[in-house]
N, C-alpha and C positions, 0 to 999 in steps of 0.2 A: 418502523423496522418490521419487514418478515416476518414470521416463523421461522424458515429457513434458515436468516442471517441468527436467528439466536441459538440455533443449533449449532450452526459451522462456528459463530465468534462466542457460544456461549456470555457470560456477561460482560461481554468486551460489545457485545452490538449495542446494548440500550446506550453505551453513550454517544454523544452531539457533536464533539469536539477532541484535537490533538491533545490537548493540556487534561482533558477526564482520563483519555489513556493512558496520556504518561504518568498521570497519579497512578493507574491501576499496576500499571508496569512496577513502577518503584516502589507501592505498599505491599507489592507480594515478590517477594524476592527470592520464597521459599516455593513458589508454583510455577514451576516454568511452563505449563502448560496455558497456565491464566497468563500470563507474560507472554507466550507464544501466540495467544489466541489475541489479545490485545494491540500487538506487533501489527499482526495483519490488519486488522481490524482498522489500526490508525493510520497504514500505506493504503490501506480503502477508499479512507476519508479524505484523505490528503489528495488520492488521486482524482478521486472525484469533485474536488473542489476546486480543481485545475480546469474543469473543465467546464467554459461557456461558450458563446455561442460562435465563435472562427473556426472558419471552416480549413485556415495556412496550416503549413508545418510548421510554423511557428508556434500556433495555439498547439498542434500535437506534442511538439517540445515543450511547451511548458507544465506539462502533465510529469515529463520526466524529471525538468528543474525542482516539482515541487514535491515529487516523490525521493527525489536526492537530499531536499530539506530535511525534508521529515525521516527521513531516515538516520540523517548527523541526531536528530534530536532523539530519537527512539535507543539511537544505539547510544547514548552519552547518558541518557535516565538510567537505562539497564546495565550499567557500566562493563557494558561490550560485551555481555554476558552471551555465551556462545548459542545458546538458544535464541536467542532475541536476534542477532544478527544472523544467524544461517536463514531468517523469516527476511529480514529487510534484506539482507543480500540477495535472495534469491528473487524475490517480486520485481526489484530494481531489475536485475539483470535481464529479466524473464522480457519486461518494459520496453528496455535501452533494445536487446534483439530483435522483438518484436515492430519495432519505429525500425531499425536498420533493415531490418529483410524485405519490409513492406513498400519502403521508399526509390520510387526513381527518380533522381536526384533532377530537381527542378519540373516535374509532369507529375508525379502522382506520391502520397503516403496516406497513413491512414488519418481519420478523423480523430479528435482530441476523445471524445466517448466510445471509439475502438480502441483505444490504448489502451481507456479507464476499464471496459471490460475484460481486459488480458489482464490486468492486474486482479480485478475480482477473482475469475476462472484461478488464479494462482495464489491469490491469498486464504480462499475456501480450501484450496488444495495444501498449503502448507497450517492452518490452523486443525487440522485434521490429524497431524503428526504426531 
């Protein structure tokens, strides 16, 4: 990891995996900032791990399917706590318009690692809040 990423997700970036940050979410229930910073952190992960090497809009969907997982599971650990979800809601949304604005249906969308970068640009941007 960066420097960078430990700035933006403070200690939400040293971890590897969805299941470290949902620990991180649900042991600090008293930080919404460490919860906030975590959130993003874990629609990061998720997004990023959505994404190999198809070049379809199919592999670009499924950058959103797994960003729509992990967001049921972020937002059910944090028991829908309004910080934790204004974080997934908005990365998801930010995601879904981005794949929609991009797309001519049947010739052109974007790449599954342009998605995954729209959700970086907006996860740094809401772990900042």
């Amino acid at each position: 990891m960066s420097v960078d990423s430990q700035q933006a997700f403070g200690a939400a970036g040293n971890c590897t995996s969805l299941p470290e940050l949902l620990d991180m979410i649900w042991n600090n229930p008293g930080s919404p900032q460490i919860r906030r910073r975590a959130a993003a952190f874990a629609m990061l992960l998720s997004a990023r791990q959505a994404v190999g090497q198809g070049k379809s809009f199919h592999d670009a969907r499924a950058v959103l399917d797994n960003l729509a997982r992990a967001k049921a599971e972020i937002d059910i650990k944090a028991w829908h706590s309004r910080e934790v979800v204004a974080v997934t809601a908005g990365i998801l949304q930010v995601a879904q318009q981005y794949l929609d604005e991009q797309t001519i249906p049947c010739t052109e969308w974007p790449m599954p690692d342009e998605v995954a970068g729209i959700v970086e640009r907006e996860a740094r941007r809401l772990a900042r809040c």
